[in-house]
DOMARTI-39156 format. One record per residue (C-alpha): chain; y, x, z. Coordinates in steps of 0.5 Angstrom, whole numbers, plus 2048, in hexadecimal, padded with zeros to 3 digits. Layout:
! residues N
("A" (Y X Z))
...
END
This chain:
! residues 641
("A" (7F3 828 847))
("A" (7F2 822 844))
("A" (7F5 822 83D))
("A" (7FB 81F 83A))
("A" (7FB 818 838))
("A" (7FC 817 82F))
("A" (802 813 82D))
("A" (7FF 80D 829))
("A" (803 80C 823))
("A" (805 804 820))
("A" (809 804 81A))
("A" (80A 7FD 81B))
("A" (809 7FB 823))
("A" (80A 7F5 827))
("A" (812 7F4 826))
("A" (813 7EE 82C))
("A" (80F 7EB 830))
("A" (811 7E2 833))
("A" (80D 7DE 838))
("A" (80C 7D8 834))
("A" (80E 7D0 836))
("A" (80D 7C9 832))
("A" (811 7C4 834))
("A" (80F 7BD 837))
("A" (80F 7B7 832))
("A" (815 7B5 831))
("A" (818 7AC 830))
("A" (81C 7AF 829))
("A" (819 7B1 823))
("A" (81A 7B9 81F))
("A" (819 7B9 819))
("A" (81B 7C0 815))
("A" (820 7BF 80F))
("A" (81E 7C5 809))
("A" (824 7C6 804))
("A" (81F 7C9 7FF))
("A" (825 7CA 7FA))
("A" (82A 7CC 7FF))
("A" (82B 7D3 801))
("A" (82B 7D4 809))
("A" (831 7D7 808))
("A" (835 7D0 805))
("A" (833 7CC 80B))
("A" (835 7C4 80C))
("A" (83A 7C6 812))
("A" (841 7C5 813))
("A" (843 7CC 813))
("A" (840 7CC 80B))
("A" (845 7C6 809))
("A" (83F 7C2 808))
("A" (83E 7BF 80F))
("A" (839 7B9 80D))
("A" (83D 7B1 80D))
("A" (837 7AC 80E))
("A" (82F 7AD 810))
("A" (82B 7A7 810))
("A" (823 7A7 811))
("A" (81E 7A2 80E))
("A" (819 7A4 814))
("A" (813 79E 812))
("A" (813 7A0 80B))
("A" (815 7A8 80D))
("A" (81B 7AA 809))
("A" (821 7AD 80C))
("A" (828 7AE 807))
("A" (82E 7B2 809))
("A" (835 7B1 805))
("A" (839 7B8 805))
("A" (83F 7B8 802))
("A" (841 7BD 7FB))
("A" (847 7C1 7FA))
("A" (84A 7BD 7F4))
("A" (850 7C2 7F2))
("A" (84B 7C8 7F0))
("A" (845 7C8 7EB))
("A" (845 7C1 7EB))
("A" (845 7BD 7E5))
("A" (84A 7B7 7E5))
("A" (847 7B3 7E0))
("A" (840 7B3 7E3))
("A" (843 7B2 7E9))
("A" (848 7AB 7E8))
("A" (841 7A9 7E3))
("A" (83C 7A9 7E8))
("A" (841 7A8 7EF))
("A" (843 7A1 7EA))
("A" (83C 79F 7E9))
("A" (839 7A0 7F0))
("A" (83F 79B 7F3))
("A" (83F 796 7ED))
("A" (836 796 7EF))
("A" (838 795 7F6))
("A" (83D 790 7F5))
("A" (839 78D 7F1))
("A" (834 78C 7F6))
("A" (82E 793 7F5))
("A" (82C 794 7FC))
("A" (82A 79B 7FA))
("A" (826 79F 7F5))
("A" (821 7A4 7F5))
("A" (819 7A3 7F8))
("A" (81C 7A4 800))
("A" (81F 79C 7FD))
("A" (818 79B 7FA))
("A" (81C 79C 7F3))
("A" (820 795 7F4))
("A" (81A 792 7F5))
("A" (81B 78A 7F5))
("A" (822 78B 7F5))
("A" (827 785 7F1))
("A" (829 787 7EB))
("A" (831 78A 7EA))
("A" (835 784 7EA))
("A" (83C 783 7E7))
("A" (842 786 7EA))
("A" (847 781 7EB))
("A" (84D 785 7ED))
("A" (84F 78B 7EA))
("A" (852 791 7EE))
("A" (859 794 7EE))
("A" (858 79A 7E9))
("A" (855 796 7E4))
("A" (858 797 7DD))
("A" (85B 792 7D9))
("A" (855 792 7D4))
("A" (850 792 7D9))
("A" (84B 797 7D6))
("A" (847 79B 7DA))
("A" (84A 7A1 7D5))
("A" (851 7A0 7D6))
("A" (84F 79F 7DE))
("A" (84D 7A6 7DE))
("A" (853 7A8 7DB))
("A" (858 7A4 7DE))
("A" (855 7A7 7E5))
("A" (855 7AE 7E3))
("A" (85C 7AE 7E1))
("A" (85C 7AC 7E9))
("A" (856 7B0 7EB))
("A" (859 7B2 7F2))
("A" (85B 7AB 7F4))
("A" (853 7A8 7F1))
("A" (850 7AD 7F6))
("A" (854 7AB 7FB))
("A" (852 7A3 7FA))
("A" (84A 7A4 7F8))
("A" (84B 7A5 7F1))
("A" (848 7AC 7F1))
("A" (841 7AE 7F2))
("A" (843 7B2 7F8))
("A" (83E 7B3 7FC))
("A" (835 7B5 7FA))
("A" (82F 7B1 7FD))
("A" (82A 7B6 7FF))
("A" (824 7B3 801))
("A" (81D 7B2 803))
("A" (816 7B0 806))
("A" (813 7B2 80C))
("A" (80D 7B5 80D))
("A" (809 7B5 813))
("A" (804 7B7 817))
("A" (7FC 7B7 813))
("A" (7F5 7B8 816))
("A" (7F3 7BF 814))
("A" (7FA 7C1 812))
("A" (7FF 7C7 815))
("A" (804 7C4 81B))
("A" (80B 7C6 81A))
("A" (80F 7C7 820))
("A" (816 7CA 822))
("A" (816 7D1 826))
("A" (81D 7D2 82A))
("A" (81E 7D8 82D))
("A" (821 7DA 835))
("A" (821 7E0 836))
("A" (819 7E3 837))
("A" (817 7DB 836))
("A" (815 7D8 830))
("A" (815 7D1 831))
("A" (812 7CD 82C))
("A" (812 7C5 829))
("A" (80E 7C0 825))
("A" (811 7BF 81F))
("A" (810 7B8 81D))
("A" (811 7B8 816))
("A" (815 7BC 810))
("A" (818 7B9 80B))
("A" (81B 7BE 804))
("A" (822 7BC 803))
("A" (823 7BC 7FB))
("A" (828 7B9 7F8))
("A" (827 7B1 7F6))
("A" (829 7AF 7EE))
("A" (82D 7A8 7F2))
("A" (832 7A9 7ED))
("A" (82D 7A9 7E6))
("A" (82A 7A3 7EA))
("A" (830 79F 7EB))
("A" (833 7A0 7E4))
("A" (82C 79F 7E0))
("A" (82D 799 7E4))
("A" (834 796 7E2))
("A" (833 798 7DB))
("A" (82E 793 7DB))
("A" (831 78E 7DF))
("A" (837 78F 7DA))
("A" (832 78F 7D4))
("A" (82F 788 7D6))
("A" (836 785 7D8))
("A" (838 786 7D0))
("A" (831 784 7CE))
("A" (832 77D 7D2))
("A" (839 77D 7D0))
("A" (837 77D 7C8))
("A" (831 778 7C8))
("A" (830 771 7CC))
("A" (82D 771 7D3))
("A" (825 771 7D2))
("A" (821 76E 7D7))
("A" (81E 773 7DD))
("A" (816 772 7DB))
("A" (811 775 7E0))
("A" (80E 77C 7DE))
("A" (808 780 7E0))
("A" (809 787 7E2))
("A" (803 78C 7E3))
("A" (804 793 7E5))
("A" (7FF 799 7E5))
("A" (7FF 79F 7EA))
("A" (7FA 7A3 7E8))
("A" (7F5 7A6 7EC))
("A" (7F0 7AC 7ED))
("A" (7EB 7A7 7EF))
("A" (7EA 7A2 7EB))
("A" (7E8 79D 7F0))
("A" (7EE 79E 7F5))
("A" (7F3 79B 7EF))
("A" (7F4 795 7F1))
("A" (7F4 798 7F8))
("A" (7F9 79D 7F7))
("A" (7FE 797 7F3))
("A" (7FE 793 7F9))
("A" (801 798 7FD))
("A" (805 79B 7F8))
("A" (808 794 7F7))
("A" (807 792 7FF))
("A" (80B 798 801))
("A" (811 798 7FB))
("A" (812 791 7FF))
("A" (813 793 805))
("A" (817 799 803))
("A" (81C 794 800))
("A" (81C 790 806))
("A" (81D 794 80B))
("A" (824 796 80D))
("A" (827 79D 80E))
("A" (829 79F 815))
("A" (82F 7A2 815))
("A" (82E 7A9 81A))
("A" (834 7AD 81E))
("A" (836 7B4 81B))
("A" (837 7BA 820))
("A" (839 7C0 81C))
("A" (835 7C6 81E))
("A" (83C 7C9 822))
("A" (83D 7C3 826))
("A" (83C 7C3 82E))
("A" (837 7BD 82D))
("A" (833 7C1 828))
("A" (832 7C7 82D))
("A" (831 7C1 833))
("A" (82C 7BE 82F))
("A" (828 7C4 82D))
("A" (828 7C8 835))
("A" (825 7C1 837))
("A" (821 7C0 832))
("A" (81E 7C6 830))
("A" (81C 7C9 835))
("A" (817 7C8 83C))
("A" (81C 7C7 841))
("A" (817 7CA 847))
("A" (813 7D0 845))
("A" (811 7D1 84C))
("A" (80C 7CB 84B))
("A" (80A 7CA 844))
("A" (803 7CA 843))
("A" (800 7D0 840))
("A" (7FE 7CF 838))
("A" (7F6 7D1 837))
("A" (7F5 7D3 830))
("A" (7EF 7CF 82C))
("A" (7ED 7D5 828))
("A" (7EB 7DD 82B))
("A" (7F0 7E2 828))
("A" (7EB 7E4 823))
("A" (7EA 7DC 820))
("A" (7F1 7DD 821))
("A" (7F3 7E3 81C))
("A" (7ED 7E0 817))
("A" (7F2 7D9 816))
("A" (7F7 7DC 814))
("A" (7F5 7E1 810))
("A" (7F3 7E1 808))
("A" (7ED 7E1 806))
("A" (7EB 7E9 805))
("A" (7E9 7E8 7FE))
("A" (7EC 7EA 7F8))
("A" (7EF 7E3 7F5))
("A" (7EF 7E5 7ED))
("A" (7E6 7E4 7ED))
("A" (7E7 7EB 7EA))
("A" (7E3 7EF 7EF))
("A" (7DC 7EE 7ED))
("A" (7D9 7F3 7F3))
("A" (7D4 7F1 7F8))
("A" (7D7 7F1 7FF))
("A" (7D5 7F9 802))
("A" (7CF 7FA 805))
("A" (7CB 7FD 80B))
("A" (7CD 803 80C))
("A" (7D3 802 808))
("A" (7D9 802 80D))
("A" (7DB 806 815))
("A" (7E1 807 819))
("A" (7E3 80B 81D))
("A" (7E8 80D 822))
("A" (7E9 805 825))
("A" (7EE 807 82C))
("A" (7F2 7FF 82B))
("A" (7F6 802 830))
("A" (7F5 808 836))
("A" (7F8 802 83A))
("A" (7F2 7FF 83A))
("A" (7EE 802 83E))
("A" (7F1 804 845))
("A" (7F1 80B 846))
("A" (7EF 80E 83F))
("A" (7F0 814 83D))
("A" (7F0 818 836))
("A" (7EF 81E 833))
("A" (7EE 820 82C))
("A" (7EE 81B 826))
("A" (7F0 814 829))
("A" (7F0 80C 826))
("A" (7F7 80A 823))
("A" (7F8 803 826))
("A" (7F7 800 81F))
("A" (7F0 803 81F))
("A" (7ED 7FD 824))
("A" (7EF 7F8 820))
("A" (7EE 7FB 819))
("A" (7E6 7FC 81B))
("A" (7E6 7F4 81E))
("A" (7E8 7F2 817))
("A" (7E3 7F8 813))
("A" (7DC 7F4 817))
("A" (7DE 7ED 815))
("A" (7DF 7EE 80E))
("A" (7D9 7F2 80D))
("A" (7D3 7EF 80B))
("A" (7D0 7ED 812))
("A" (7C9 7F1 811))
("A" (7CD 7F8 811))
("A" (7CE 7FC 816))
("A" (7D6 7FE 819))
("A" (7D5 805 81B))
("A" (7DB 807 820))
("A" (7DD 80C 824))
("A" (7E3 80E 829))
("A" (7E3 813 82E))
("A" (7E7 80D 832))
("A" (7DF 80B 834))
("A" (7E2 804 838))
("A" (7E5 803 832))
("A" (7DF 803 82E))
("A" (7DB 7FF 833))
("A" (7E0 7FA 833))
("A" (7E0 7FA 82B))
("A" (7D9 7F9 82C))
("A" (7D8 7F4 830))
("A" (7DE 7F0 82E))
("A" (7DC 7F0 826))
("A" (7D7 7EC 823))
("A" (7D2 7EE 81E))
("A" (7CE 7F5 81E))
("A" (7D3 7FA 821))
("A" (7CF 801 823))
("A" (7D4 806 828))
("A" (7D3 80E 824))
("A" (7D2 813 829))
("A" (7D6 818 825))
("A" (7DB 818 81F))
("A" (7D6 81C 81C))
("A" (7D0 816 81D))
("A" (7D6 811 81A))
("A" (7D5 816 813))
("A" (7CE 816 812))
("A" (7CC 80F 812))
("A" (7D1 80D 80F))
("A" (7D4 80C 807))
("A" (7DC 80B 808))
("A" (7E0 80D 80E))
("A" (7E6 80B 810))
("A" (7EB 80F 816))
("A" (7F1 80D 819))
("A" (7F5 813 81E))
("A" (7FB 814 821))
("A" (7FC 81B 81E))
("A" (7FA 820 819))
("A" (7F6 825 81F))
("A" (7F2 81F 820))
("A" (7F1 81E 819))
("A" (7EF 825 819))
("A" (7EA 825 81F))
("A" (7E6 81E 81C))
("A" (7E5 821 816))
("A" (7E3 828 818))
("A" (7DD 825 81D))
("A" (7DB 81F 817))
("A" (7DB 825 812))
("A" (7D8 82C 815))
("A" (7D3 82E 814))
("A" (7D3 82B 80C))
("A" (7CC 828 80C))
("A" (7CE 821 80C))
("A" (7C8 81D 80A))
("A" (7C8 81A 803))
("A" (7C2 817 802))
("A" (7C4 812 807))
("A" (7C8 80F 804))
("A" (7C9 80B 7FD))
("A" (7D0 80E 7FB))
("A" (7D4 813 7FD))
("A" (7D7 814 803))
("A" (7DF 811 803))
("A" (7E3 813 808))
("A" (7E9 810 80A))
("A" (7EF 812 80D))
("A" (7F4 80C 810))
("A" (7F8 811 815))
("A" (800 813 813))
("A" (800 81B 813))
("A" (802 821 80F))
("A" (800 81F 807))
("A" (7FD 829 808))
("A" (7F9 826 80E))
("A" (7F6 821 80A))
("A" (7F5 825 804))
("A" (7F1 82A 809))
("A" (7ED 825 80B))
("A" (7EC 822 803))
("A" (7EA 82A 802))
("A" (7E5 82A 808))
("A" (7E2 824 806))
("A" (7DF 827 7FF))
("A" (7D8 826 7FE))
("A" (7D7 822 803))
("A" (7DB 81B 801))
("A" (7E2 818 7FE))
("A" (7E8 818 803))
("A" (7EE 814 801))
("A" (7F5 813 806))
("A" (7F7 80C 806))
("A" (7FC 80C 80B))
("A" (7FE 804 80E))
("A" (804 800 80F))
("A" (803 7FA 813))
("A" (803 7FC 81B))
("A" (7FE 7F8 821))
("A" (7FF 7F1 81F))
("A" (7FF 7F3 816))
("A" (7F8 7F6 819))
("A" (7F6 7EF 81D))
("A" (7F8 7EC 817))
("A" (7F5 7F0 812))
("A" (7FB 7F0 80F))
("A" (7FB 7F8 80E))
("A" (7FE 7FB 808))
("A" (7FC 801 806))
("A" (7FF 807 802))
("A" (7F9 80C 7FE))
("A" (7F9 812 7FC))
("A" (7F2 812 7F7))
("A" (7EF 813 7F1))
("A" (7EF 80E 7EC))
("A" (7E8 80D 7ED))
("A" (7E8 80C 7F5))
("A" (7ED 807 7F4))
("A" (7E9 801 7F3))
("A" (7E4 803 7F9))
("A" (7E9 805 7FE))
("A" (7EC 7FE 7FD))
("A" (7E6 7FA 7FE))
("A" (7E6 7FC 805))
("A" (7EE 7FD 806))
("A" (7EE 7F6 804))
("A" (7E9 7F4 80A))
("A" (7EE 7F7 80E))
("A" (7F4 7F5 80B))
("A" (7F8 7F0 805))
("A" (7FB 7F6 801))
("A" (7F9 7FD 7FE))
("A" (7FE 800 7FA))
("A" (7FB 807 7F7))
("A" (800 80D 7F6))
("A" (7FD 812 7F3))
("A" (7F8 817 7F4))
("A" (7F5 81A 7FB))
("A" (7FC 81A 7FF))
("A" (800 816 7FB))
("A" (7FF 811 801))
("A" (802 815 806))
("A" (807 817 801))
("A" (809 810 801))
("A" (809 80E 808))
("A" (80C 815 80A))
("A" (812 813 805))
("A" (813 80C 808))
("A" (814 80E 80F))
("A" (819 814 80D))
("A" (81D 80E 80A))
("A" (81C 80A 810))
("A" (81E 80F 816))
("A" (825 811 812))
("A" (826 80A 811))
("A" (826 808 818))
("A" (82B 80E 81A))
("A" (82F 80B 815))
("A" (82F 804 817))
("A" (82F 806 81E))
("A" (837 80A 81D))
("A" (839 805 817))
("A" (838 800 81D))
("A" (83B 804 822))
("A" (841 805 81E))
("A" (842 7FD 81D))
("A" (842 7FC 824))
("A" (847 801 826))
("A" (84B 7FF 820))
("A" (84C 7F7 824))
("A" (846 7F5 81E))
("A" (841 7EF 823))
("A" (83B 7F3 823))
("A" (837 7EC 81F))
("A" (83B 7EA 81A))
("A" (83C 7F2 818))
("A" (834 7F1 818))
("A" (834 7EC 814))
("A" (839 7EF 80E))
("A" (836 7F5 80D))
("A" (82F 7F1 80D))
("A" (832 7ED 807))
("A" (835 7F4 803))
("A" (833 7F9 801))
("A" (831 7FD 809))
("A" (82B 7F9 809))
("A" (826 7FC 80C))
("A" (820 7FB 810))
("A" (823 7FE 817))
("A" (829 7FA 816))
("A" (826 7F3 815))
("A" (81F 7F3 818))
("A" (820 7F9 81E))
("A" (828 7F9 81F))
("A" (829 7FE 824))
("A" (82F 7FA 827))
("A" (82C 7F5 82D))
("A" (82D 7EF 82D))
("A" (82E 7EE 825))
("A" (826 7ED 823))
("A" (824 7E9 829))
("A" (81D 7EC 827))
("A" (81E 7F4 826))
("A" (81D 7F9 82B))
("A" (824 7F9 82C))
("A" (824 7F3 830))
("A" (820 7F4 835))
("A" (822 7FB 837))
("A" (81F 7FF 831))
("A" (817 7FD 833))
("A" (812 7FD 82E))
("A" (813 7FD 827))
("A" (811 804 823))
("A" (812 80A 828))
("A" (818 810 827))
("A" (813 815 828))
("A" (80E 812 822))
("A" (814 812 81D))
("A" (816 818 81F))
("A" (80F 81B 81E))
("A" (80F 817 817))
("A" (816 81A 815))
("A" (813 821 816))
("A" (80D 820 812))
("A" (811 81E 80D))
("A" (816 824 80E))
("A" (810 828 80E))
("A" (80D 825 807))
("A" (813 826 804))
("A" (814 82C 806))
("A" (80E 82E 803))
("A" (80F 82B 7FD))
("A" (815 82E 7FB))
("A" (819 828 7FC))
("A" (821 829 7FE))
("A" (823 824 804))
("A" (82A 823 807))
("A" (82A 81E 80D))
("A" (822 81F 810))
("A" (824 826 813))
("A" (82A 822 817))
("A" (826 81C 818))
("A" (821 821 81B))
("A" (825 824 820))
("A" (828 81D 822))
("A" (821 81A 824))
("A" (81F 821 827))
("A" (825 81F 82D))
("A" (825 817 82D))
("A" (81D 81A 82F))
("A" (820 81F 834))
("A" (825 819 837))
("A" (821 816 83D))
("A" (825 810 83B))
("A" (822 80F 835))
("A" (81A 813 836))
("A" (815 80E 835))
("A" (819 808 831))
("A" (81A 806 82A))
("A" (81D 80A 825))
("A" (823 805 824))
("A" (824 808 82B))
("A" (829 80E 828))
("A" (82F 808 828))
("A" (82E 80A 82F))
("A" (82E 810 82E))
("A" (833 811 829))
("A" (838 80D 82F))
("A" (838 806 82D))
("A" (839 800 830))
("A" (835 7FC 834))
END
């Protein structure tokens, strides 16, 4: 009778998975708008009362402004309001073509001229002071005819495409499909100062008026202007001021061109985006081809493994310094493959990939798994000095740190029985002693029977992980140790060659502890998200706005934001494709009872886990619900699909 086969844990699994499409080029130009000071909460849309008045694009010197309107009637100050709303008209009217560097600072523009009219709501002495006044005894009135600053100028320049740079593109989703389009630029959308520009101006128009009515007229003589732009080279001076001066001309000259607004909620908006965004035949797209391999693919986007302070002073581990074992990527991978005993956790594949090319290229990678095909696998794929062990026990001896990864505490068990018995681990073979290091997620009395054995013999340290399959690819893992102080920084050179983050817990089992505690609260909280849910639905409450409440109160949880348990509210949650994938009901329910057993034998006095317990022993016992993820008890619990 062949053995059975052994669950495979991941604490952080694949969650979706889409075909990707890139669209066509299109006629138009997309540029991404970013509202740095803007919650996206507060959009500019009609639903928020701030539906934008004007858009208006410089596309040759690359600048983009939008006018959006303010509610004058709260939080508003008057005063500044009929100041800077005066002095924007009275610059216009005066002939100001525009302000700012997106109108190359007025480059060139003829000086305020007098007005020779006066307006409707001028007072009798004529004075700029008793103008405000007058108007704000008027305010409703002065709004209504332009004499209030009533709307912001937000504004930006347009940042494109350059060698050697990321490329931004939009992603739109359709069910299963992710459909990508190139952005043309981005544009940060600040808020643009007009109002001080244009009041600086009129000042100094006001100012020179007085002047030339106090003295007699002087006749205009020539004058020389030289402007400076400092450079980082001195040479390019000249160079970069013909620019500077060629561009803010050009600026100047060009003329806004006025753009049509389609509110997000219009059916033009929505036509615009299915036709724009999305490959229209999928059937008869061409095939993307990646330029990089998965592993050149993995190293572009992830940090350096380094530590960024400077302060580690150590030399990179030596040969004979690092082996891994237990390395299955995923049984599936070799067709037919059957287990007994210890086995690899998915996480395990990855995790050896990222130990060999951070190893000094010299040494050697001892692995070992009882998955044969897989460590062929490994061999073959990998480069650098990989050597496949015969035993667990092969692994021990020749090398000094050693680092596991099992599904259960059984395995963990018979690994370290086969590497440790008999007790005549050389020590002369290798420079330090042995450090032995124990990534599985198990009972913290197991790990402490396996620290107990390993006396005499070598250092064992429990560091649990947090991250799943694509945190291992990444080398994104976070670990959570259990070790005494002077193991700590040992332990973390090599956890950090396999992961960005270590944080130390306590003394051995104390990682463990710490794991263990985490996904207690996580298994409760997926019950409670999963009933709070339901009841919303059976109250009338729409399941997504019901989502999104309780993700902006007090009920966030990972369950109800990341992973909700009701299809159809997170697109990319289990849920929404049948409860496939994601982190398996029978995984948490193993968790749940190591912590139930921890606490047990710690004395610690719990409420909920016992019933919890019991709900995810019958969601396992409900043919509906075996093999699915956790949030699979809203299924079970009679909520609605």
């Amino acid at each position: 009778m062949a053995p059975a086969r052994l669950p495979v844990v991941d604490d952080d699994p694949v969650t979706a998975e889409y075909d990707v499409f890139i669209t066509p080029d299109l006629e138009e130009q997309i540029y991404l708008l970013q509202y740095p000071n803007r919650g996206y909460k507060q959009p500019y849309n009609e639903a928020a009362f701030q539906k934008p008045l004007d858009m208006r694009i410089k596309s040759k010197a690359g600048f983009i402004e939008m006018d959006v309107p303010m509610h004058v009637w709260a939080n508003f100050d008057k005063k500044k309001g009929v100041e800077w709303g005066e002095a924007m008209r009275k610059a216009k009217d005066d002939g100001s073509s525009g302000f700012g560097l997106a109108a190359g600072f007025d480059s060139g523009a003829p000086p305020l001229k007098r007005s020779g009219r006066a307006t409707a709501d001028q007072n009798e002495d004529g004075s700029p002071e008793a103008d405000v006044e007058h108007l704000l005894r008027r305010f409703d009135d002065a709004n209504d005819k332009g004499h209030v600053m009533n709307k912001q100028t937000l504004g930006g320049q347009i940042l494109k495409d350059e060698a050697g740079k990321p490329i931004y593109m939009l992603g739109a989703f359709r069910g299963h499909e992710l459909h990508l389009t190139k952005v043309d630029g981005i544009v940060q959308m600040r808020p643009q100062f007009h109002h001080i520009d244009a009041l600086t101006r009129v000042d100094r128009a006001t100012t020179r008026r007085e002047r030339e009515a106090a003295e007699p007229p002087r006749t205009a003589e020539p004058r020389a202007v030289h402007q400076t732009i400092k450079s980082t080279a001195e040479g390019d001076a000249s160079h970069n001021q013909e620019n500077a001066a060629a561009f803010l001309r050009a600026a100047h000259e060009e003329p806004w061109t006025k753009m049509k607004y389609h509110d997000e909620d219009t059916d033009a908006a929505y036509a615009a985006y299915h036709e724009k965004l999305f490959v229209a035949d999928t059937e008869a797209a061409p095939k993307l081809k990646s330029s990089m391999t998965n592993e050149q693919y993995l190293d572009a986007i992830s940090a350096p493994r380094v530590d960024p302070s400077g302060r580690s002073k150590k030399k990179p581990l030596t040969k004979k310094q690092m082996a891994a074992i237990d390395l299955a990527e995923d049984e599936s991978d070799v067709p037919g493959a059957e287990q007994a005993g210890p086995a690899g956790t998915a996480e395990g594949y990855p995790m050896a990939k990222n130990l060999r090319s951070n190893i000094p290229k010299g040494d050697t990678l001892v692995i070992h798994d009882v998955n044969t095909a897989a460590t062929s696998k490994f061999a073959k794929e990998v480069q650098g000095n990989v050597e496949v062990a015969s035993s667990v026990r092969d692994v021990a001896e020749k090398a000094e740190i050693i680092v596991t990864s099992l599904p259960e505490p059984s395995h963990v068990k018979s690994v370290f029985k086969a590497m440790l018995m008999p007790q005549t681990l050389l020590k002369g073979s290798i420079p330090q002693e042995r450090l032995f290091i124990d990534c599985s997620t198990i009972d913290p009395r197991t790990s402490r029977e396996v620290a107990q054995a390993a006396q005499g013999q070598g250092k064992f340290i429990d560091a649990p992980m947090s991250g799943g399959v694509v945190g291992a690819q990444a080398g994104k893992l976070t670990f959570m140790i259990g070790a005494p102080k002077e193991l700590v920084e040992r332990a973390t050179e090599v956890l950090l060659m396999m992961g960005k983050r270590v944080i130390h817990l306590g003394e051995q089992g104390a990682g463990l502890h710490g794991k263990l505690a985490n996904n207690y609260l996580l298994a409760l909280n997926n019950i409670a998200t999963a009933e709070a849910m339901n009841m919303g639905i059976k109250w009338g409450l729409d399941p997504a706005a019901l989502a999104d409440m309780i993700n902006t109160s007090t009920g966030r949880c990972w369950p109800s934001e990341v992973n909700n348990p009701v299809p159809g509210v997170i697109e990319s949650a289990p849920a929404s494709r049948g409860y496939e994938g994601g982190f398996g009901v029978s995984l948490a329910n193993k968790d749940l009872k190591l912590a139930l057993q921890a606490a047990e034998e710690a004395g610690v006095q719990v409420a909920l886990g016992p019933h919890a317990r019991d709900i995810y022993d019958a969601v396992q016992a409900n043919p509906e619900c075996q093999g699915k993820d956790f949030s699979v008890v809203y299924r079970h619990l009679g909520g609605k699909e």
